[in-house]
C-alpha positions as CSV (number, residue, x, y, z in Angstrom):
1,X,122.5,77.1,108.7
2,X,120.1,76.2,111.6
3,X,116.9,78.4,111.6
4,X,115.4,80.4,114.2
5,X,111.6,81.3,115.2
6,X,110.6,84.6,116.2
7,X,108.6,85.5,119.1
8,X,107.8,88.7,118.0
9,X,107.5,91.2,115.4
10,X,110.8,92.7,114.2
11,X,110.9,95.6,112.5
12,X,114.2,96.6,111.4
13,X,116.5,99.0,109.1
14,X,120.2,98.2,107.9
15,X,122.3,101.0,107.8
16,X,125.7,100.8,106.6
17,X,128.3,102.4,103.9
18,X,128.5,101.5,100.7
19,X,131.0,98.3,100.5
20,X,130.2,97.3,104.3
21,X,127.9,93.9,103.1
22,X,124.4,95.0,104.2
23,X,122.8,93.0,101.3
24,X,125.0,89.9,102.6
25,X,123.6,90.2,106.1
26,X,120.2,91.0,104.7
27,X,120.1,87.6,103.0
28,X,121.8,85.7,106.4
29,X,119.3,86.9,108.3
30,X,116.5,86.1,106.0
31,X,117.8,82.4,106.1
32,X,118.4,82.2,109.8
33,X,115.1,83.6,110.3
34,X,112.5,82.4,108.0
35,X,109.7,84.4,109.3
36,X,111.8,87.8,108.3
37,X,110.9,89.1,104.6
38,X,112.2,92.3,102.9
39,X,110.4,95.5,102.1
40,X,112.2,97.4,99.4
41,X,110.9,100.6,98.8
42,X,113.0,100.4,95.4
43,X,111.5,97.5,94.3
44,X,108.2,98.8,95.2
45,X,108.3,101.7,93.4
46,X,109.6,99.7,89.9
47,X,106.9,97.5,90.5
48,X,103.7,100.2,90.7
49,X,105.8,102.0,87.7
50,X,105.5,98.9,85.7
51,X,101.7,98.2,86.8
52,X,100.9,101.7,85.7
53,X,99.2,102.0,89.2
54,X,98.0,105.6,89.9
55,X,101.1,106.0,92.2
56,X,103.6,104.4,89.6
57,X,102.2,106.9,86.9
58,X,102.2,109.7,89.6
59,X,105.7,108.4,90.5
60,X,106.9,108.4,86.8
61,X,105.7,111.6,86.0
62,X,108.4,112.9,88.9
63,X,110.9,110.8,87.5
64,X,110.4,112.0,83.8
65,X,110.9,115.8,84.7
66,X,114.1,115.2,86.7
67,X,112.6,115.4,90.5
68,X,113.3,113.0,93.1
69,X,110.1,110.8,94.1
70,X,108.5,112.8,97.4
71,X,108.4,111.0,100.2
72,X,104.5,110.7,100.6
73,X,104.3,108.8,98.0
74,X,107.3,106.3,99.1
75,X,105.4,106.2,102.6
76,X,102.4,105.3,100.5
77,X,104.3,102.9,98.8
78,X,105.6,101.2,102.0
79,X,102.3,101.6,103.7
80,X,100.2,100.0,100.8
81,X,102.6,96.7,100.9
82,X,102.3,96.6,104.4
83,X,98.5,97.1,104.4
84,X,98.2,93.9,101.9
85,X,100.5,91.7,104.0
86,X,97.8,92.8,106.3
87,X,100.5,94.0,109.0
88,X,98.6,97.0,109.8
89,X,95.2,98.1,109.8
90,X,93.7,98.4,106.2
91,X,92.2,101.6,107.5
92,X,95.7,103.5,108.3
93,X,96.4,106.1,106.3
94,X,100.0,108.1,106.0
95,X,98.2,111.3,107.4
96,X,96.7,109.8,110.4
97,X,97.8,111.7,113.5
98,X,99.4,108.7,115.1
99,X,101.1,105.7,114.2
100,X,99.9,102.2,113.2
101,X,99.7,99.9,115.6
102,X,101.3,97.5,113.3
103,X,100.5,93.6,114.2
104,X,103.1,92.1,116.6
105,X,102.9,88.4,115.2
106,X,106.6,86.8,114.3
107,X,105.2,86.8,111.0
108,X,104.7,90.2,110.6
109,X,108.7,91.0,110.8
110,X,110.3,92.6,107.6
111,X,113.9,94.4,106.9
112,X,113.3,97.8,105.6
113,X,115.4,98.8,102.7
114,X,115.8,101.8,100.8
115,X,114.0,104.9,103.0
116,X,115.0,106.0,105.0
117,X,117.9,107.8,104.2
118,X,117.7,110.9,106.0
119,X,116.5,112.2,109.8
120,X,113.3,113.8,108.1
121,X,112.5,111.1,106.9
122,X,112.5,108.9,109.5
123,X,110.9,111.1,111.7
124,X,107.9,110.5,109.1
125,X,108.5,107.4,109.0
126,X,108.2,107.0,112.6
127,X,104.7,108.7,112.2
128,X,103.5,105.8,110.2
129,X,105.3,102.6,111.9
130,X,107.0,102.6,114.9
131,X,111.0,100.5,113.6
132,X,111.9,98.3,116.8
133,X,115.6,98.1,115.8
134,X,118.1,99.6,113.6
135,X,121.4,98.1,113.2
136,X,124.5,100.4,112.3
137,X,127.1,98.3,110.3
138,X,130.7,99.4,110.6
139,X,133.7,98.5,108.7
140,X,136.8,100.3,109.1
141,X,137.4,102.7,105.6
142,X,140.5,100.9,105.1
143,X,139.2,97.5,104.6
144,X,135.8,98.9,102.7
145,X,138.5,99.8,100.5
146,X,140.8,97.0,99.9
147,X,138.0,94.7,99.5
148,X,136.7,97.0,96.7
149,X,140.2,96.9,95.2
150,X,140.1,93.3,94.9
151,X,136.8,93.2,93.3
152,X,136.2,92.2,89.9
153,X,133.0,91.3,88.2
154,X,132.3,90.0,84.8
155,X,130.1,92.4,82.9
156,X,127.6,90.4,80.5
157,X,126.5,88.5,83.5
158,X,126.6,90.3,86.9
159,X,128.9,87.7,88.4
160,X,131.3,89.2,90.7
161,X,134.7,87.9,92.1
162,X,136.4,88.8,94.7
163,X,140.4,87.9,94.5
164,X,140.7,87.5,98.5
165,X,137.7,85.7,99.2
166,X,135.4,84.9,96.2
167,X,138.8,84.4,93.5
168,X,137.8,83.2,90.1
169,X,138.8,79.1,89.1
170,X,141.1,80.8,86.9
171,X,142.6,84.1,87.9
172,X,140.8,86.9,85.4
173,X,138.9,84.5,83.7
174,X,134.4,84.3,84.5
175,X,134.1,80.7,86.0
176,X,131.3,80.1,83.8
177,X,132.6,81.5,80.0
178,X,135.9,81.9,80.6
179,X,135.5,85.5,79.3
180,X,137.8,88.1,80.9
181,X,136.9,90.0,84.2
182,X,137.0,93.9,84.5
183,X,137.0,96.4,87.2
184,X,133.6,98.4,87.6
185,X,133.7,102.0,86.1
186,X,132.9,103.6,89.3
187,X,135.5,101.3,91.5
188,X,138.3,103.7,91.7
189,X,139.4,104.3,95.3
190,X,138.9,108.4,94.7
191,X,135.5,107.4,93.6
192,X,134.6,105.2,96.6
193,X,136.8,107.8,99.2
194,X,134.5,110.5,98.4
195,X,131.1,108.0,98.3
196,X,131.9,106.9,101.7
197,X,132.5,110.7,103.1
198,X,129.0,111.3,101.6
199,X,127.8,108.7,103.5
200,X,128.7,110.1,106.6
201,X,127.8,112.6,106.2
202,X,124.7,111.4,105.6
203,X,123.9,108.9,107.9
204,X,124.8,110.6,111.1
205,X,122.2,112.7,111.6
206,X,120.0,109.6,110.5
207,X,122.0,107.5,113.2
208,X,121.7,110.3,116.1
209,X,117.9,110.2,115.3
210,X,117.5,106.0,115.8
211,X,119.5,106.8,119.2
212,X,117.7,109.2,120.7
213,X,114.6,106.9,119.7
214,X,116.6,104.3,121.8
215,X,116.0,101.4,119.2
216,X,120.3,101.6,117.1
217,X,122.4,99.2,117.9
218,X,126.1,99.0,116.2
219,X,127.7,96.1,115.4
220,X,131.6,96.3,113.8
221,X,133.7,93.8,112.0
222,X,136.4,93.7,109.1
223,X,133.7,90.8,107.4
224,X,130.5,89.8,107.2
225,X,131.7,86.8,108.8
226,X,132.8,88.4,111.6
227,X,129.9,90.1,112.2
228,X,126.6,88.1,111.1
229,X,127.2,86.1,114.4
230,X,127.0,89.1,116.4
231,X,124.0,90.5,114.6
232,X,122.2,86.7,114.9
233,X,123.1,86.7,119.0
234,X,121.6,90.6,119.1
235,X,118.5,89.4,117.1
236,X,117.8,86.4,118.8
237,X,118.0,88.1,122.3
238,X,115.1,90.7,121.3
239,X,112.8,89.0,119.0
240,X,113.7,85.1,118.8
């Protein structure tokens, strides 16, 4: 895949249903543009948990007695990985009255994943540092679930197969050990109906919020092939 430079800072979010192949476009975009890096507020927060940081113990201590982890300290989170990169002021602070003025070099451009997941919490978000684009990634339901239908993965190593596009050497059997594939737990198409109405639920206020701000763009396909040259043609028209 030929890469592309930026010409300016992107800062984006992925939002798509469960199934739709954000990681997958994640990762193409990453390649195609080299200067793009991930933020994941997930991986953040394992990270300070395992350095004991006073946020990861403050984090943990949430965790332990059943709460969710408050969004201050995820903006903190975000903000302190984005203050080391040095892609905002070192002096910004998540209760400033206004937001960063993050730096606008190509280098500085990163994928947001994890948070936000709600309206509220983009609109704090949006207090701290200003997304330039956030892409809405549709798949009609009906392919979502056929896709996850033919999904199988073998257990003892993560590897998953995919029997219309990804099939196994030999049908059932883990390319590498030959040990037999099984369906996921939680793959039932009940299971994944009800995930994807949640998600709608969800994501439409989240989606009406990113549209009033004038910075969503929606992109639809039945693959990630079909779309990643769509989503490459949008980015490189506003930041490449």
């Amino acid at each position: 895949m030929a890469t592309k430079e930026l010409r300016t800072a992107a800062r984006i979010i992925l939002v798509g249903a469960p199934g739709v192949g954000k990681g997958t476009q994640a990762e193409r975009l990453m390649k195609r543009f080299p200067q793009l890096s991930a933020v994941s507020s997930g991986d953040l927060l394992r990270e300070s948990v395992r350095q004991n940081t006073p946020l990861g113990l403050e984090a943990q201590t949430a965790m332990r007695s059943g709460n969710l982890v408050p969004d201050e300290m995820i903006l903190k989170l975000i903000l302190n990985e984005l203050k080391m990169k040095r892609w905002v002021s070192a002096k910004t602070s998540v209760s400033d009255a206004l937001p960063a003025a993050p730096s606008s070099a190509p280098d500085a451009s990163f994928i947001l994943d994890g948070f936000p997941r709600t309206a509220k919490q983009a609109s704090r978000l949006d207090g701290l540092i200003p997304i330039n684009l956030v892409v809405s990634l549709v798949t009609p339901v009906d392919i979502i679930l056929k896709r996850i239908a033919s999904r199988w993965v073998h257990a003892p190593s993560g590897r998953v197969y995919n029997t219309d596009f990804n099939a196994p050497k030999v049908a059932g059997k883990d390319d590498v050990t030959g040990e037999p594939l099984t369906k996921r737990e939680d793959d039932g198409e009940e299971t994944w109906k009800q995930r994807l109405r949640k998600f709608d639920e969800t994501s439409r206020p989240l989606l009406e919020h990113y549209d009033r701000k004038g910075v969503l763009w929606t992109v639809e396909g039945d693959s990630s092939d079909e779309i990643s040259p769509k989503l490459f043609a949008e980015f490189e028209e506003r930041f490449a």
